[in-house]
C-alpha positions in Angstrom: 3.7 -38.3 4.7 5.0 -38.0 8.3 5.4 -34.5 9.9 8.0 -34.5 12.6 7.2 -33.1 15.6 9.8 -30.1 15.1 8.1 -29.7 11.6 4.8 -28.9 13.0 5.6 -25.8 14.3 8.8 -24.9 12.6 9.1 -21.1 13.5 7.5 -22.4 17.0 9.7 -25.0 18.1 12.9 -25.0 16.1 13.9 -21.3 18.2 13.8 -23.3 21.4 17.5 -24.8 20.4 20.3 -22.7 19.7 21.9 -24.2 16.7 19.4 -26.0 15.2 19.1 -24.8 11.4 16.4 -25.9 9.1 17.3 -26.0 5.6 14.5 -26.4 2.7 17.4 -28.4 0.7 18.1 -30.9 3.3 14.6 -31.3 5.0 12.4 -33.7 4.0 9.6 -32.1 2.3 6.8 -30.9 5.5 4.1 -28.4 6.5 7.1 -26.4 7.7 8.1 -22.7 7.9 12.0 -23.8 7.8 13.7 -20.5 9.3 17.5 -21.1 10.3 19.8 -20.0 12.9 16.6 -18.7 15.0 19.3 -17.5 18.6 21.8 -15.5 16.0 22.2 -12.1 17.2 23.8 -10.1 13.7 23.6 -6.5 13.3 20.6 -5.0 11.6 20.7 -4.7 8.3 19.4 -1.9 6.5 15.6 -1.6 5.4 13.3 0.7 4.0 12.3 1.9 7.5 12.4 1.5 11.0 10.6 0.3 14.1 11.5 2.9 17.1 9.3 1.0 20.0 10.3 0.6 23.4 9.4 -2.5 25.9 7.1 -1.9 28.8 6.2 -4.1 31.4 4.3 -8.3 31.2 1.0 -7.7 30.0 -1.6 -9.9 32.1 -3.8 -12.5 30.2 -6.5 -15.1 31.7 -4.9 -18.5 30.4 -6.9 -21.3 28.8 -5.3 -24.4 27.2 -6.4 -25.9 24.1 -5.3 -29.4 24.3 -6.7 -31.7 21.8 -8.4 -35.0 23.7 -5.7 -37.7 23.9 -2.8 -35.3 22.1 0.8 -35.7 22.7 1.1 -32.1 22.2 -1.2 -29.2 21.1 -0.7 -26.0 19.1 -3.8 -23.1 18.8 -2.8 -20.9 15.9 -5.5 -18.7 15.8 -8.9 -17.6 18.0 -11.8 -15.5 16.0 -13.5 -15.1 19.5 -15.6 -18.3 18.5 -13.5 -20.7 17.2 -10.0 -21.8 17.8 -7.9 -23.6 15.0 -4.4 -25.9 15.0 -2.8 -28.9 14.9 -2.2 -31.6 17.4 0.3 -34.9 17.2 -1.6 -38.0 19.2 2.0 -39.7 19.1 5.3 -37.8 18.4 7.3 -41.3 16.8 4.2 -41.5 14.2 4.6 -37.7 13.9 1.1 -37.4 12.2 -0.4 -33.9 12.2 -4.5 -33.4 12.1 -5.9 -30.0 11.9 -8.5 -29.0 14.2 -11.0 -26.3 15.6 -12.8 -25.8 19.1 -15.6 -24.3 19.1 -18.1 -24.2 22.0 -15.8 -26.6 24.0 -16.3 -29.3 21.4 -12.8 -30.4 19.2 -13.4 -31.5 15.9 -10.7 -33.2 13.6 -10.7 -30.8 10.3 -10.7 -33.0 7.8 -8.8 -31.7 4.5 -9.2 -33.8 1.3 -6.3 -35.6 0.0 -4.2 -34.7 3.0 -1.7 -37.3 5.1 -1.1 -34.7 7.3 -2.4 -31.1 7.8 -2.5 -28.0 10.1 -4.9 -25.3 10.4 -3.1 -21.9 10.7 -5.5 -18.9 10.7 -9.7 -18.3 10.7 -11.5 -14.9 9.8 -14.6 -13.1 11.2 -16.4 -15.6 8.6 -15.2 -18.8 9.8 -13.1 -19.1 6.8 -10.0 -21.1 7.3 -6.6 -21.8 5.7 -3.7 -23.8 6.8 -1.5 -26.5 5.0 -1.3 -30.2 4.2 1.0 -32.9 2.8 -0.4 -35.0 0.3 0.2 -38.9 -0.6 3.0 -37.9 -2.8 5.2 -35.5 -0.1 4.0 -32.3 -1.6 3.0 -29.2 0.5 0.1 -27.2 -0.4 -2.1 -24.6 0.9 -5.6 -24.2 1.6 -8.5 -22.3 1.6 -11.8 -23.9 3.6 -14.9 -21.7 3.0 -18.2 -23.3 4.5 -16.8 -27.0 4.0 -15.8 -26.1 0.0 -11.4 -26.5 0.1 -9.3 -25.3 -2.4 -5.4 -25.4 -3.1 -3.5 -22.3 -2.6 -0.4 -23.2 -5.1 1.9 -20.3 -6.0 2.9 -20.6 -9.4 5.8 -22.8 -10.1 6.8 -23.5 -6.3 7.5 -27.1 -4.9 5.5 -26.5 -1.7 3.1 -23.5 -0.5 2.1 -22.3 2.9 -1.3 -20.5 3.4 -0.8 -19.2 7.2 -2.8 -15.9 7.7 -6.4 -14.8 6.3 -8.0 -11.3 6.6 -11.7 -10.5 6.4 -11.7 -10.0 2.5 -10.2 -13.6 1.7 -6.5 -12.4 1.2 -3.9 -15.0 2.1 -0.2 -14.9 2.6 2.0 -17.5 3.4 4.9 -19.0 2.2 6.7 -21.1 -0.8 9.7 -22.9 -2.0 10.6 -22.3 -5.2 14.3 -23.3 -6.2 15.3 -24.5 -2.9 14.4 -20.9 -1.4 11.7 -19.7 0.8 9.5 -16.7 -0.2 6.1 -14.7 1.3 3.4 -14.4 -1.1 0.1 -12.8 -0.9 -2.8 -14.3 -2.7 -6.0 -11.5 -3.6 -8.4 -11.7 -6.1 -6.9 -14.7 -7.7 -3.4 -13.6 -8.1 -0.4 -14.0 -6.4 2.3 -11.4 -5.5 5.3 -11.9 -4.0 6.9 -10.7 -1.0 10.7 -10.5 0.0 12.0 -8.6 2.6 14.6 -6.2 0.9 18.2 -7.9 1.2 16.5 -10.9 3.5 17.7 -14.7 2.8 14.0 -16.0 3.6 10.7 -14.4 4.0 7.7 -15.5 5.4 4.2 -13.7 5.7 2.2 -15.2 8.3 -0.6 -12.3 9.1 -3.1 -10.0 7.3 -5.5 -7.6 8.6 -8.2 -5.8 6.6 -6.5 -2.7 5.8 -4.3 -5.4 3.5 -1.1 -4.5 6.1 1.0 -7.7 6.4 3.2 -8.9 8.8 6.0 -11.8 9.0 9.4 -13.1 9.6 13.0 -12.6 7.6 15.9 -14.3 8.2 19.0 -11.8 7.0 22.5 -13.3 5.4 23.9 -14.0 8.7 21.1 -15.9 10.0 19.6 -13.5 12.2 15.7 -13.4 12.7 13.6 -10.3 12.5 9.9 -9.6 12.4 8.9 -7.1 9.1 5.9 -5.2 8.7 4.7 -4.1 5.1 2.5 -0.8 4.8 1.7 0.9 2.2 4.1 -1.3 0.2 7.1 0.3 2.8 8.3 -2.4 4.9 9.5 -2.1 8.4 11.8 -4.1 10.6 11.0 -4.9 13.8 13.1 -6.4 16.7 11.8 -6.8 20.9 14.7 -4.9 22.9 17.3 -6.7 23.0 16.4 -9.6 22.3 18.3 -12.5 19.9 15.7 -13.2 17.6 12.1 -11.9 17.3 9.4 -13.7 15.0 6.0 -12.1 14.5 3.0 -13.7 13.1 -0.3 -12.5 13.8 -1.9 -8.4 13.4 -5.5 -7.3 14.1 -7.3 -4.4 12.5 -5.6 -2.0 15.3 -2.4 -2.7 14.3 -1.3 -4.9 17.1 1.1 -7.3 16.6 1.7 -10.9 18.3 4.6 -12.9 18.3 7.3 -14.3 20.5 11.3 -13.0 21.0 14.6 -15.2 22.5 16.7 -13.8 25.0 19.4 -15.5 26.9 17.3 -17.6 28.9 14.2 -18.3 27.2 11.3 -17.8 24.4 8.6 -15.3 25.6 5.4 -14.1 23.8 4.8 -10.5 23.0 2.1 -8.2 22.4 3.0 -4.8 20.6 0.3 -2.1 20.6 0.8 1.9 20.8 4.3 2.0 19.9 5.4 0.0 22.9 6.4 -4.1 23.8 4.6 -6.1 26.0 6.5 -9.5 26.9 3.4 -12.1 27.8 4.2 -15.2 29.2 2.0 -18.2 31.0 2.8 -18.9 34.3 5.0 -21.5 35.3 6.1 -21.8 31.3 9.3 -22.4 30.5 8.3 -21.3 26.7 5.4 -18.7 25.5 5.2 -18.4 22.1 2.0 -16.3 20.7 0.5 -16.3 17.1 -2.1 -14.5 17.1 -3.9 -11.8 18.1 -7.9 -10.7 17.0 -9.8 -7.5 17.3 -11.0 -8.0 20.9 -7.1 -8.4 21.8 -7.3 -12.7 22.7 -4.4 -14.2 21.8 -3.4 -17.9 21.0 -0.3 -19.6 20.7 2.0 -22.0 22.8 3.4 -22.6 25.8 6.0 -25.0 26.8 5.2 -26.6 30.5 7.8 -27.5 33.2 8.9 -31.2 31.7 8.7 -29.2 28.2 5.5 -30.7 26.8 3.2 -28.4 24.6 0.2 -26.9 24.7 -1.9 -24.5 22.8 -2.9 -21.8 24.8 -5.8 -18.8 24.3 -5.9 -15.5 26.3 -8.1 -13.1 27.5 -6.5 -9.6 28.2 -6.9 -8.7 32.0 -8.4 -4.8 31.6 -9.0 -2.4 34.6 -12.4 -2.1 33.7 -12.9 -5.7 33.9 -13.8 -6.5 30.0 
């Protein structure tokens, strides 16, 4: 099947436009998260608990793209330190998305089996990576590639499944449609839970770190767009200061978070560690959007140049001490 261009990075690119909504009924079937009304601005709903943070000042990052060769456009959606994965689109009418990793300055195609199209969403300390495809039929699945072996991560009874974030110990959440509506799962051990934000219209979980906390996005019933985190089974809402719409994907074993926020202007990335925001953008962007974040504090993500092409991006935290 095809992926359009919008689909690839559905939480990425469909916040850009104010209006757009993404429905899992009226969308072709895609490796999509399909969030709706992304810029909507509602007031907070209630939740079992709440974030109290404050924003700080931009954090500074050294910038490196992570353009695959001859790409159209470029997404890195997560950096173990060693090896980058993502998707890339060589030409945005065919719409056709390939996984990939970079390791050692060398791109590599990820080749899943059975897959028209596929992305590559997170990789663990163990090179183990999961991601999504779409196969010959228009189905979405999830998968799980350890040392070269793939298998399918299918929640029960749902019409397409999203693996998007792995944790040390080989737990995977994502997300599935089931019924025309979009859930979070987590799948440990060989079962499947899942997870709804309480009240939310959609969930997705998009990040696990080894202490099994998870992280992800809810869309609430008037289409407004928060970030969650789940603790302890106690989930939190989070929101960046006063912004429109935050979406978080990615949580190391510190308990920072990465993600990226809409204000009236623009998409930025963000970084939240200690209790406090910190709004990271590339220079000369007019779009950051970060995924991920890993135990040494490197991010990847997007960016969105000047004439508005993408590109994935990896960043190195700029420290006083010079690490």
């Amino acid at each position: 099947m095809k992926i359009r261009t919008s689909c690839i990075v559905a939480i990425c690119s469909a916040v850009i436009e104010p209006g757009l909504a993404q429905s899992p009924a009226a969308e072709q079937p895609s490796a999509a998260l399909p969030l709706k009304g992304l810029l909507s601005s509602p007031p907070h709903p209630n939740a079992t608990a709440r974030s109290s943070a404050t924003a700080t000042l931009a954090k500074i990052y050294n910038f490196a793209t992570a353009d695959y060769p001859g790409a159209a456009l470029s997404i890195a959606f997560d950096n173990n330190a060693r090896t980058t994965v993502g998707a890339f689109v060589f030409d945005p009418a065919a719409s056709l998305a390939n996984a990939f990793t970079l390791k050692g300055g060398v791109y590599r195609i990820l080749v899943v089996p059975g897959a028209t199209a596929s992305i590559a969403t997170a990789i663990n300390h163990s090179n183990q990576v999961v991601g999504a495809y779409a196969d010959a039929a228009g189905a979405v699945h999830g998968f799980l590639d350890v040392e070269g072996v793939f298998s399918n991560i299918d929640f029960p009874g749902a019409t397409h499944t999203q693996a998007i974030g792995v944790n040390d110990s080989t737990q995977v959440v994502g997300d599935y449609i089931a019924a025309d509506e979009e859930h979070g799962f987590l799948y440990s051990g060989g079962a499947y839970t899942a997870i709804d934000y309480p009240g939310g219209l959609i969930t997705a979980a998009t990040g696990i770190n080894s202490a099994g906390d998870i992280v992800g996005t809810w869309l609430d019933s008037t289409g407004g767009v928060h970030g969650f985190l789940r603790r302890g089974g106690v989930f939190t809402s989070i929101d960046f200061p006063l912004s429109s719409a935050t979406v978080i994907w990615g949580i190391n074993d510190s308990g920072d978070l990465a993600g990226y926020y809409a204000d009236a202007s623009a998409i930025h990335g963000f970084v939240f560690a200690n209790g406090a925001f910190n709004t990271v953008d590339v220079g000369g962007a007019s779009q950051t959007l970060l995924i991920r974040i890993n135990d040494k504090g490197q991010v990847a993500g997007v960016f969105f140049d000047a004439l508005s092409e993408e590109h994935g991006l990896t960043g190195k935290p700029v420290t006083t001490d010079g690490d």
